[in-house]
C-alpha positions as a Markdown table, in Angstrom:
| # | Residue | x | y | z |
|---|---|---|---|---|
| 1 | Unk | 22.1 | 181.9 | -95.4 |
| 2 | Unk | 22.5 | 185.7 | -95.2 |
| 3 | Unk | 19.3 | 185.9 | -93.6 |
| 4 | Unk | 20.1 | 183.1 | -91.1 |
| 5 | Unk | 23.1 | 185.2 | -90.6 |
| 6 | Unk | 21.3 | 188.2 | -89.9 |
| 7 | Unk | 18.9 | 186.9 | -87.4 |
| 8 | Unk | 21.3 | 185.2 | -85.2 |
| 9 | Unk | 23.6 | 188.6 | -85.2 |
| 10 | Unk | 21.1 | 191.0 | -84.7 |
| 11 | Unk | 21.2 | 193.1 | -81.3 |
| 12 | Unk | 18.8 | 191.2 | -79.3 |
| 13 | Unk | 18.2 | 193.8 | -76.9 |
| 14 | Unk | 16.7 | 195.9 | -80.1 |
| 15 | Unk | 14.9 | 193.7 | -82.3 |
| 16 | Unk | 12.9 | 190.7 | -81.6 |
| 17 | Unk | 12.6 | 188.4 | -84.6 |
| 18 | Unk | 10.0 | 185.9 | -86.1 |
| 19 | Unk | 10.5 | 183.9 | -89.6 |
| 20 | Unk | 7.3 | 182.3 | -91.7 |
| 21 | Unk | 8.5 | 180.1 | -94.2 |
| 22 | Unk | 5.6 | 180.0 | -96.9 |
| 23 | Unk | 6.7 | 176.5 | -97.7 |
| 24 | Unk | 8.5 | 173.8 | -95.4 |
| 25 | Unk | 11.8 | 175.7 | -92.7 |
| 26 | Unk | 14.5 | 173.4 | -94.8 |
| 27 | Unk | 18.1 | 173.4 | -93.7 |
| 28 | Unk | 18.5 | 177.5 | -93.0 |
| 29 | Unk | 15.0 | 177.2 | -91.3 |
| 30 | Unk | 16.7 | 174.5 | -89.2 |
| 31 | Unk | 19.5 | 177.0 | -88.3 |
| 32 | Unk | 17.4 | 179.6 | -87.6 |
| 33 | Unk | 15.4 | 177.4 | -85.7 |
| 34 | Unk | 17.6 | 175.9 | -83.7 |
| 35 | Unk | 18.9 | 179.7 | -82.7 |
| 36 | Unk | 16.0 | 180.0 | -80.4 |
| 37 | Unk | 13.6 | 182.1 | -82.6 |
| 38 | Unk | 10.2 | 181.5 | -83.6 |
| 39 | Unk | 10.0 | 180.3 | -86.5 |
| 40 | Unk | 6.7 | 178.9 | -88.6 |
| 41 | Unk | 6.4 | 176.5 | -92.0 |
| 42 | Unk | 3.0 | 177.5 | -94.1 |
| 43 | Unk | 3.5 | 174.2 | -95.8 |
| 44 | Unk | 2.5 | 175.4 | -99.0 |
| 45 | Unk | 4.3 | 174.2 | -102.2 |
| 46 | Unk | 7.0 | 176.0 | -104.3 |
| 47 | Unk | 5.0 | 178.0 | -106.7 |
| 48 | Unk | 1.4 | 176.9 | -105.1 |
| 49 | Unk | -0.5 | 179.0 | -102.8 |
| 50 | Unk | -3.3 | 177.8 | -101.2 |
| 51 | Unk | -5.9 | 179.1 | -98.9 |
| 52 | Unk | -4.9 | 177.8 | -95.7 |
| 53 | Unk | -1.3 | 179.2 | -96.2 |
| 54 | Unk | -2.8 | 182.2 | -96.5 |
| 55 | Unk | -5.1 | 181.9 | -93.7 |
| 56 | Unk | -2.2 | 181.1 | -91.5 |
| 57 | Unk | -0.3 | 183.5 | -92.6 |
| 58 | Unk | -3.1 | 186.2 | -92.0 |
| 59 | Unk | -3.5 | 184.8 | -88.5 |
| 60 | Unk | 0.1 | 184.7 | -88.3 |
| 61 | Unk | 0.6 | 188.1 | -88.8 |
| 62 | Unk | -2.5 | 188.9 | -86.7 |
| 63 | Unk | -0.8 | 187.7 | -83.6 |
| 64 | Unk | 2.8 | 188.8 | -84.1 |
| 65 | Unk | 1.8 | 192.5 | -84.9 |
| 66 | Unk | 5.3 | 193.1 | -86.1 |
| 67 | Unk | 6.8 | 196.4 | -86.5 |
| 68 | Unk | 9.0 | 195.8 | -89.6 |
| 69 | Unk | 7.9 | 192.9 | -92.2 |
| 70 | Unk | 11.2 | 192.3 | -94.1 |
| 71 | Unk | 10.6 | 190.2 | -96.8 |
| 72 | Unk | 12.8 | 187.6 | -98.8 |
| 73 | Unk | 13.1 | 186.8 | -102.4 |
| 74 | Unk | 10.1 | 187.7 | -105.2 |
| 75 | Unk | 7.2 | 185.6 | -103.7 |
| 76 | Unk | 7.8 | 186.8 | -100.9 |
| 77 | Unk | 8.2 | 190.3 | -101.5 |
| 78 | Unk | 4.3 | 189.9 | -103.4 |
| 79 | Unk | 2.6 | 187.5 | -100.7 |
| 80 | Unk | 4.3 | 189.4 | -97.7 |
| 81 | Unk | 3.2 | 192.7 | -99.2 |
| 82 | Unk | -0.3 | 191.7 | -99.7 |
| 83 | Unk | -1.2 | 189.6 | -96.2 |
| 84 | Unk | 1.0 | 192.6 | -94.6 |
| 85 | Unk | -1.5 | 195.3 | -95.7 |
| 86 | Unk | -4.6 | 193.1 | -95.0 |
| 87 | Unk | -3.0 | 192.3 | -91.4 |
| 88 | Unk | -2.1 | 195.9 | -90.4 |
| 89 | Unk | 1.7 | 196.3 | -90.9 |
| 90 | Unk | 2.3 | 199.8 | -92.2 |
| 91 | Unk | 6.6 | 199.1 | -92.9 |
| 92 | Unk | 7.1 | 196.4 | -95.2 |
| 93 | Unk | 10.4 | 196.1 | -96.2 |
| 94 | Unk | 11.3 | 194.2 | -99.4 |
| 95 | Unk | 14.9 | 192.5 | -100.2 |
| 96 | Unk | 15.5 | 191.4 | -103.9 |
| 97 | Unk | 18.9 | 189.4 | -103.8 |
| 98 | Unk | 19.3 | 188.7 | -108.1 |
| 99 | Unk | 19.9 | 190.3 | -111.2 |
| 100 | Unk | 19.3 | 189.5 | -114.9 |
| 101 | Unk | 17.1 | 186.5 | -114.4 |
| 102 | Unk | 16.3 | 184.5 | -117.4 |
| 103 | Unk | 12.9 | 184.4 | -116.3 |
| 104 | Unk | 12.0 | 181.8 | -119.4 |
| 105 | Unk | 13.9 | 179.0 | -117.6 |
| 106 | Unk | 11.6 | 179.4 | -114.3 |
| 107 | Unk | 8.6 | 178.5 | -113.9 |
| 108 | Unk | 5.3 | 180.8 | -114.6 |
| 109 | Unk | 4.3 | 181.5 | -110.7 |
| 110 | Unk | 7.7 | 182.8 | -110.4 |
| 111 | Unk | 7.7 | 184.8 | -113.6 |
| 112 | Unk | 4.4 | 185.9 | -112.5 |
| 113 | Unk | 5.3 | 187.3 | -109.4 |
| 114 | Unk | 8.0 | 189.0 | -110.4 |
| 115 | Unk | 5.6 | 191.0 | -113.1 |
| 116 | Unk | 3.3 | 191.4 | -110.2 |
| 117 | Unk | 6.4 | 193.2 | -108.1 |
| 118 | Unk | 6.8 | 195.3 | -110.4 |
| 119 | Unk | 3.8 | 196.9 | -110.5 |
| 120 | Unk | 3.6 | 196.8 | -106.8 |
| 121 | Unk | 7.0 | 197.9 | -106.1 |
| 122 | Unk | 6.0 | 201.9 | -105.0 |
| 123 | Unk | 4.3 | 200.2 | -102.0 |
| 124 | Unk | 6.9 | 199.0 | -99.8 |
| 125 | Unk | 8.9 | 201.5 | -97.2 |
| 126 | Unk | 11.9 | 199.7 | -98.5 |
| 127 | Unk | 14.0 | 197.7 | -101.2 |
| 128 | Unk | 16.9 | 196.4 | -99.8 |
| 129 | Unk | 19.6 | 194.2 | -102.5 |
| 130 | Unk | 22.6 | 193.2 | -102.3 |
| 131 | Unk | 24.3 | 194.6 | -105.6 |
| 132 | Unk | 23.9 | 197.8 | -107.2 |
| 133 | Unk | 23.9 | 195.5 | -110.5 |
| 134 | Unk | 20.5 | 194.3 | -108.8 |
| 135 | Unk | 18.9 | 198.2 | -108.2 |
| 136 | Unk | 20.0 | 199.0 | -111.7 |
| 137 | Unk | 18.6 | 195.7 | -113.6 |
| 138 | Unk | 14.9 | 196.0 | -111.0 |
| 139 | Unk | 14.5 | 199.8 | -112.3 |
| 140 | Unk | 15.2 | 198.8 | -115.7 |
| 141 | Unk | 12.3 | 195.9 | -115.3 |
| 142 | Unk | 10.4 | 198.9 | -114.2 |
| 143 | Unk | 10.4 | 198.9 | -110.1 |
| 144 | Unk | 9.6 | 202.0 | -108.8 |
| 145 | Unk | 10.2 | 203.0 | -105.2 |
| 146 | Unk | 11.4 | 206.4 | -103.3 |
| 147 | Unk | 14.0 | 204.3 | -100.9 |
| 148 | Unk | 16.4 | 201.9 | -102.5 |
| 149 | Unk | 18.8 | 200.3 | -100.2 |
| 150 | Unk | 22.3 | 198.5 | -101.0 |
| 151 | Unk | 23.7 | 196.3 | -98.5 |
| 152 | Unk | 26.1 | 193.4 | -99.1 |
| 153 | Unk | 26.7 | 190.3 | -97.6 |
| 154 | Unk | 28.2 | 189.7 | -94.6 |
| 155 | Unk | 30.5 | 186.7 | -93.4 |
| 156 | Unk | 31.2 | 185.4 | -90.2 |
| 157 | Unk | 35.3 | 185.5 | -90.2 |
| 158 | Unk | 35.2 | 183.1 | -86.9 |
| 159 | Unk | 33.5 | 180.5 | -89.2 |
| 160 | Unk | 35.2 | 181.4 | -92.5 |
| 161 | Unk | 39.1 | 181.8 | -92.2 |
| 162 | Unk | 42.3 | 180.3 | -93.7 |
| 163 | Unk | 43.2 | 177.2 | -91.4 |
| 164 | Unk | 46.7 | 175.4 | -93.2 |
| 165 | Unk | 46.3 | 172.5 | -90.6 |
| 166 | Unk | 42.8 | 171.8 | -92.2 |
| 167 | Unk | 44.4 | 170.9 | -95.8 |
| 168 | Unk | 46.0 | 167.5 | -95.5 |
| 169 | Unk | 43.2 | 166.2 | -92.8 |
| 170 | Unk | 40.0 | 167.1 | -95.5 |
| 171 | Unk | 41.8 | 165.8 | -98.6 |
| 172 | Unk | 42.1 | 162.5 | -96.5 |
| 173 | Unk | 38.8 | 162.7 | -95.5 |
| 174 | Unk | 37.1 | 163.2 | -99.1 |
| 175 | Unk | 40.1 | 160.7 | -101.1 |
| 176 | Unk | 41.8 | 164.0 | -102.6 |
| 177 | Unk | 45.5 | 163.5 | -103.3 |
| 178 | Unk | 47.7 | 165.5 | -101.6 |
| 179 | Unk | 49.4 | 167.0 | -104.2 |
| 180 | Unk | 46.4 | 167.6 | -106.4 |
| 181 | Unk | 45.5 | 171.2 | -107.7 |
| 182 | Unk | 41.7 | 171.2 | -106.2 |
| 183 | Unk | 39.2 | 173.8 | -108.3 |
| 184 | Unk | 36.3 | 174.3 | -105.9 |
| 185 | Unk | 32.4 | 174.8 | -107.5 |
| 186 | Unk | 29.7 | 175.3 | -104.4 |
| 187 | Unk | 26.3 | 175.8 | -105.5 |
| 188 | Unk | 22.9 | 173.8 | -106.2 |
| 189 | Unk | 22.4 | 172.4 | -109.4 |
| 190 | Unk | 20.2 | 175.6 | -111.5 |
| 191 | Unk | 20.1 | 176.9 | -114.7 |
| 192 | Unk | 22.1 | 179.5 | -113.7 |
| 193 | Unk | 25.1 | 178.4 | -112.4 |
| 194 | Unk | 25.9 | 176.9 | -115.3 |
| 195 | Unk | 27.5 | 173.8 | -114.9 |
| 196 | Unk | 27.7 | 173.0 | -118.7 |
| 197 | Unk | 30.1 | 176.1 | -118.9 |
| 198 | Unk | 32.1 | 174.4 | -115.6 |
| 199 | Unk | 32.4 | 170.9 | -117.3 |
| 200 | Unk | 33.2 | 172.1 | -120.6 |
| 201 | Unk | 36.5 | 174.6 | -118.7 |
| 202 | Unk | 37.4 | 171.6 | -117.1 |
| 203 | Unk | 38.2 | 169.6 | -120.2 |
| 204 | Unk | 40.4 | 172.7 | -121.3 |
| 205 | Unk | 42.2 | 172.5 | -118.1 |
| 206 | Unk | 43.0 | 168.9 | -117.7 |
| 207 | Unk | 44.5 | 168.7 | -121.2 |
| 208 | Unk | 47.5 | 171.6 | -119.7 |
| 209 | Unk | 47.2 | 170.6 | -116.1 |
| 210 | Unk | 46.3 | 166.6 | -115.6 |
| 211 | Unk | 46.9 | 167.0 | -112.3 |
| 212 | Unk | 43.7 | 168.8 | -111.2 |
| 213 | Unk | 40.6 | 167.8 | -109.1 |
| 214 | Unk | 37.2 | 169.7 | -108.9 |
| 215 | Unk | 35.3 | 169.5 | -106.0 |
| 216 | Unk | 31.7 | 169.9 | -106.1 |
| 217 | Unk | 28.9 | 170.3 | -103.8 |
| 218 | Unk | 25.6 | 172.0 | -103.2 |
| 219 | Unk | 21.8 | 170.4 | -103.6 |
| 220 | Unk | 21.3 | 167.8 | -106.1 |
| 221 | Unk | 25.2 | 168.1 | -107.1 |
| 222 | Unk | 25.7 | 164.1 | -106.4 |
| 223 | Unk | 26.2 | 161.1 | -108.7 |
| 224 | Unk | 22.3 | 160.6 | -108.5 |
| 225 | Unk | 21.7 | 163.8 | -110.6 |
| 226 | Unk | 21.6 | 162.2 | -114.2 |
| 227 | Unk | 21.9 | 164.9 | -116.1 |
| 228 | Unk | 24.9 | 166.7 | -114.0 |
| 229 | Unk | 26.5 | 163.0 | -114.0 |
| 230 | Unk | 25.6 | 162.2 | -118.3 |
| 231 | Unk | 27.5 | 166.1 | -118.9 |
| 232 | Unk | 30.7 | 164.8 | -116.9 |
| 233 | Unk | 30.5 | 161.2 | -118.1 |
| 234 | Unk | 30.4 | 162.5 | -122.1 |
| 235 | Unk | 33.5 | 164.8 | -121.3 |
| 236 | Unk | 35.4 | 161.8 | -119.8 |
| 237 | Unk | 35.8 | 163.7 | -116.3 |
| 238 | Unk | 34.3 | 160.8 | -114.5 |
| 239 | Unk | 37.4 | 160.5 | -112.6 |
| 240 | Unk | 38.5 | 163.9 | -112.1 |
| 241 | Unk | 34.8 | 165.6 | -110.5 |
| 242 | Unk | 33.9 | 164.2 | -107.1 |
| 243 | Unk | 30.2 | 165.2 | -106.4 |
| 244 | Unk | 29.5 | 165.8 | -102.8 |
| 245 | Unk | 26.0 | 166.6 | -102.5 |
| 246 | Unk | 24.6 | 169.0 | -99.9 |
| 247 | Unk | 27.1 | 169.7 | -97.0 |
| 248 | Unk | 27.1 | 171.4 | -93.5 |
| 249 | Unk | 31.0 | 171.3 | -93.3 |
| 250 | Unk | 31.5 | 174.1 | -96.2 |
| 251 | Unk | 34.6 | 176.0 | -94.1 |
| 252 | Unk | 36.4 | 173.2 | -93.9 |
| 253 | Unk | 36.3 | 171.6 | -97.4 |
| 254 | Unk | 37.1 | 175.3 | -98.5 |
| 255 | Unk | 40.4 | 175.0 | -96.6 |
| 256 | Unk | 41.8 | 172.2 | -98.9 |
| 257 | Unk | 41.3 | 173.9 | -101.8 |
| 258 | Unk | 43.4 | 175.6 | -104.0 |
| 259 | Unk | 40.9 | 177.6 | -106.2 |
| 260 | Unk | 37.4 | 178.3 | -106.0 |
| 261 | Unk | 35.5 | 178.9 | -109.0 |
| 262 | Unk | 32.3 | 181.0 | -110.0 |
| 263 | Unk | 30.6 | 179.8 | -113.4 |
| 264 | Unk | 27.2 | 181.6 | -113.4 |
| 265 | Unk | 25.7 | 182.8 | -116.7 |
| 266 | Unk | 23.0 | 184.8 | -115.2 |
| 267 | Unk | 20.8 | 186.1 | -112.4 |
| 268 | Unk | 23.6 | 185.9 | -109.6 |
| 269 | Unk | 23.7 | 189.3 | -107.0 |
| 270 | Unk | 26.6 | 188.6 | -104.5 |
| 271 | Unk | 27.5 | 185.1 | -104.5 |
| 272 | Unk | 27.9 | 184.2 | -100.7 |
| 273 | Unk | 30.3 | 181.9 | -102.0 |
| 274 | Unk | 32.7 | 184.0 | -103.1 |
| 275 | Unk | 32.9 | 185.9 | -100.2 |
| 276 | Unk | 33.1 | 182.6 | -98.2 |
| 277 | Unk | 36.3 | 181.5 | -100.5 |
| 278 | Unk | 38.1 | 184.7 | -100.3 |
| 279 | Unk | 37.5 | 184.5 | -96.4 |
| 280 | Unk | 39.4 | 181.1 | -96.4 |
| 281 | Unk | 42.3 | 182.9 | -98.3 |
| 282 | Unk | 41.2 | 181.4 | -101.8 |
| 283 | Unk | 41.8 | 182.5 | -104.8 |
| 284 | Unk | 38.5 | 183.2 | -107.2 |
| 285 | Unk | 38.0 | 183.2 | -110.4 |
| 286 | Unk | 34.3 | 184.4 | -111.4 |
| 287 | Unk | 32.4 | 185.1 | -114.2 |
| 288 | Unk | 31.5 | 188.8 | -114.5 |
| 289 | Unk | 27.9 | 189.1 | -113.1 |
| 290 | Unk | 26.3 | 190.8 | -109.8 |
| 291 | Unk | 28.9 | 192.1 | -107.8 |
| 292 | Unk | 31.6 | 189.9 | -108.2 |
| 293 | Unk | 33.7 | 192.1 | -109.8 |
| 294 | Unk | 33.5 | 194.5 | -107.1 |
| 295 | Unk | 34.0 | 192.0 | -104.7 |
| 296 | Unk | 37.4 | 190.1 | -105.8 |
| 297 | Unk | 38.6 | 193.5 | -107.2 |
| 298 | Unk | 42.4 | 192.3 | -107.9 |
| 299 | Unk | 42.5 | 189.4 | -105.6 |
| 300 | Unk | 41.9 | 186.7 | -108.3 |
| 301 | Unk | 40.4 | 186.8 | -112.0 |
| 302 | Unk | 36.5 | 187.8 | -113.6 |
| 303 | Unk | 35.6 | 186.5 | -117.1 |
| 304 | Unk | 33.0 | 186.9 | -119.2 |
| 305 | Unk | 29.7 | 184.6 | -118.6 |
| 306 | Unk | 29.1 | 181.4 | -120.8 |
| 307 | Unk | 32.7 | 181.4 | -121.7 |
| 308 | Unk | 34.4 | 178.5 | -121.0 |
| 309 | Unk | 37.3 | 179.1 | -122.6 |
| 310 | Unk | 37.4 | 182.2 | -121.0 |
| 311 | Unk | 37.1 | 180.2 | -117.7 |
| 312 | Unk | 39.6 | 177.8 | -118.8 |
| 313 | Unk | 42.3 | 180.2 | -119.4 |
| 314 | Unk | 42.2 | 182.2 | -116.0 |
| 315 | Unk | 41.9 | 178.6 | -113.9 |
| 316 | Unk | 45.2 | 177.9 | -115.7 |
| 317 | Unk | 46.6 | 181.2 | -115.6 |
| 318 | Unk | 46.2 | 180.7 | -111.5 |
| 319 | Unk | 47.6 | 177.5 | -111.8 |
| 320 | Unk | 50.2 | 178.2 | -113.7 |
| 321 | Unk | 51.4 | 181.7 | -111.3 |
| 322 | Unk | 52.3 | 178.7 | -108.6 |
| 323 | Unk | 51.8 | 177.9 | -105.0 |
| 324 | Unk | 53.2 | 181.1 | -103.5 |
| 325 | Unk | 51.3 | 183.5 | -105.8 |
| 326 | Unk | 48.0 | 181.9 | -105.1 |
| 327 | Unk | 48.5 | 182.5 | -101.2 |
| 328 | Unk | 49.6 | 186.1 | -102.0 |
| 329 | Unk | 46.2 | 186.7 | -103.8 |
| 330 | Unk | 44.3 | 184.5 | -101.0 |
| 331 | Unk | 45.9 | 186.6 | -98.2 |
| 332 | Unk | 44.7 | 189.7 | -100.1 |
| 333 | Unk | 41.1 | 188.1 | -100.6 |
| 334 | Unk | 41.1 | 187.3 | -96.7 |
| 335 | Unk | 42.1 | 191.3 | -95.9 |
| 336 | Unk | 39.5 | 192.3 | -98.3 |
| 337 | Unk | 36.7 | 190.5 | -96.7 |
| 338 | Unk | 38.0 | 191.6 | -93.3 |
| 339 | Unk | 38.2 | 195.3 | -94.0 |
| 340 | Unk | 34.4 | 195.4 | -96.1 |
| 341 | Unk | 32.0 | 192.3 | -95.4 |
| 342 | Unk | 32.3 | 191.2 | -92.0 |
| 343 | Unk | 29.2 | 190.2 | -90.4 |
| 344 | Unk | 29.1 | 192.6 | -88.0 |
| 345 | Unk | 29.4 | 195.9 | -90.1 |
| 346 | Unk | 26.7 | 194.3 | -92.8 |
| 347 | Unk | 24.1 | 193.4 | -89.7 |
| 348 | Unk | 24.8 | 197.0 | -88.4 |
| 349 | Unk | 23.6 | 198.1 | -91.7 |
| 350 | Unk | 20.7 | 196.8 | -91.3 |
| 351 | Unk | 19.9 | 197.7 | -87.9 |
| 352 | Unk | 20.7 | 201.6 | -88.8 |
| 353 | Unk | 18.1 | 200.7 | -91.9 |
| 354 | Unk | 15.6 | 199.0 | -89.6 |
| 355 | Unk | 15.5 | 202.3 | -86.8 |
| 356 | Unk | 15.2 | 204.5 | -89.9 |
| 357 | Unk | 12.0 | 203.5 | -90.9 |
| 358 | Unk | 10.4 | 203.2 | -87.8 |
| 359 | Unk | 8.6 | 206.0 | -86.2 |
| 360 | Unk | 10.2 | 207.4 | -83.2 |
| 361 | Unk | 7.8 | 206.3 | -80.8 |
| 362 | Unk | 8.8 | 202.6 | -81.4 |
């Protein structure tokens, strides 16, 4: 999403964008897509090259003759530095957007490529991520390049903002009671945002507050996933957890919340969704990996990862401080997000980066 963000904010009159997908465009292809800028699928499958990927991509590249390659996430970073050589580019510019991945839980392509990165890493003109947490953890794991780069997300505060008159409408709309204190989780179903830690720190708060409701969406986060649906069954959550799947109307069901929660145990840079929350004038409460800390920085609560009584005590601690304090800390969130992470000031980052590594003549 940041990068859909990016491209459809970027001054057109100065950069001229393509994106190649090296597997199908899914949903943020779509958006880019439907933006008005090229964008190409390889087709290939996740963690499964195959020759005529490559070949288009070659080809690809061939024709585009771009300027700046900026690449996105570890198999990108390796297959984009790799057909960029062979096709010409000179600045490749790499973007790494995690931390302490448990590699163990992934599979081998991507443990692979991220060993293969490392050696490589000198190579690039660029590495671009979105934490310091992230530079810090990549040199540690042995990265080595002359021009590290930290630039945060950005959020689009026309899209994301507090909107009271959206509350009572979007509890209708997804059978929320009114008066229910709604916890917000937003993420796809991964080992690393830990849902067993979520599930387990819901228990703990129903037993002190039985009025509560967690709302959960993201891919695969439906009643069809079995093993997200067993976990809440053998708590007995059944009927406080409504799963809503994948959605496109994420601002609005943020709006009729009361607090939106973070449960990752690993691996997590700068959670757009946190930044999205605080934007709607939510209270967070987030485990303590990435940036998070730096980001909610007094406006609501960080706890330690795999804790879920940990997790457990600041959701009720929130709960308990009342209506008028949760708004006071939201309000605070909203500012926060204003004054640091618009859109606007991140994508200027990367335009300032962008001209800097370009020669003059271009």
């Amino acid at each position: 999403m940041m990068l859909a963000k990016l491209l459809t904010t970027i001054d057109s009159k100065k950069f001229s964008n393509h994106v190649i997908s090296l597997t199908s465009l899914g949903p943020v292809g779509d958006i880019i897509n439907r933006s008005g800028i090229p964008t190409y699928a390889l087709g290939m499958q996740a963690g499964l090259f195959n020759l005529k990927g490559f070949y288009t991509l070659w080809r690809l590249m061939r024709e585009i003759k771009p300027s700046i390659m900026q690449t996105w996430l570890y198999h990108s970073d390796l297959v984009g530095l790799v057909f960029g050589k062979l096709s010409g580019v000179s600045k490749i510019c790499w973007n790494i957007r995690c931390t302490n991945m448990e590699m163990e839980k992934y599979p081998l392509s991507s443990q692979l490529a991220l060993r293969l990165c490392s050696h490589l890493s000198p190579m690039p003109s660029c590495i671009v991520c979105n934490s310091n947490e992230a530079i810090s953890y990549h040199k540690k794991l042995g990265y080595r390049n002359r021009n590290w780069r930290f630039i945060p997300n950005g959020f689009d505060l026309e899209k994301f903002k507090p909107d009271v008159s959206l509350r009572k409408r979007k509890r209708q709309e997804l059978g929320l009671n009114e008066d229910a204190i709604c916890i917000g989780r937003i993420a796809r179903f991964d080992p690393m945002k830990d849902f067993q830690s979520l599930i387990m720190s819901a228990l703990q708060i129903k037993k002190r507050n039985s009025n509560v409701s967690f709302v959960l969406c993201g891919a695969n986060v439906d009643w069809q996933n079995e093993k997200l649906a067993n976990m809440i069954t053998e708590y007995g959550l059944t009927d406080k957890f409504v799963l809503l799947g994948q959605r496109n109307d994420i601002s609005e069901i943020m709006c009729c919340l009361d607090i939106m929660v973070s449960s990752s145990a690993f691996g997590e840079s700068f959670p757009n969704v946190i930044g999205e929350a605080m934007a709607c004038g939510l209270p967070c409460v987030a485990t303590d990996v990435g940036e998070c800390a730096n980001i909610i920085d007094g406006t609501g609560l960080v706890v330690p990862p795999k804790n879920p009584t940990a997790l457990s005590d600041a959701v009720n601690k929130l709960i308990d401080s009342g209506f008028e304090k949760r708004r006071e800390l939201g309000f605070k969130a909203a500012n926060r997000i204003r004054e640091f992470y618009s859109i606007d000031k991140i994508v200027t980052e990367y335009e300032k980066l962008y001209l800097s590594i370009l020669s003059p003549d271009r």
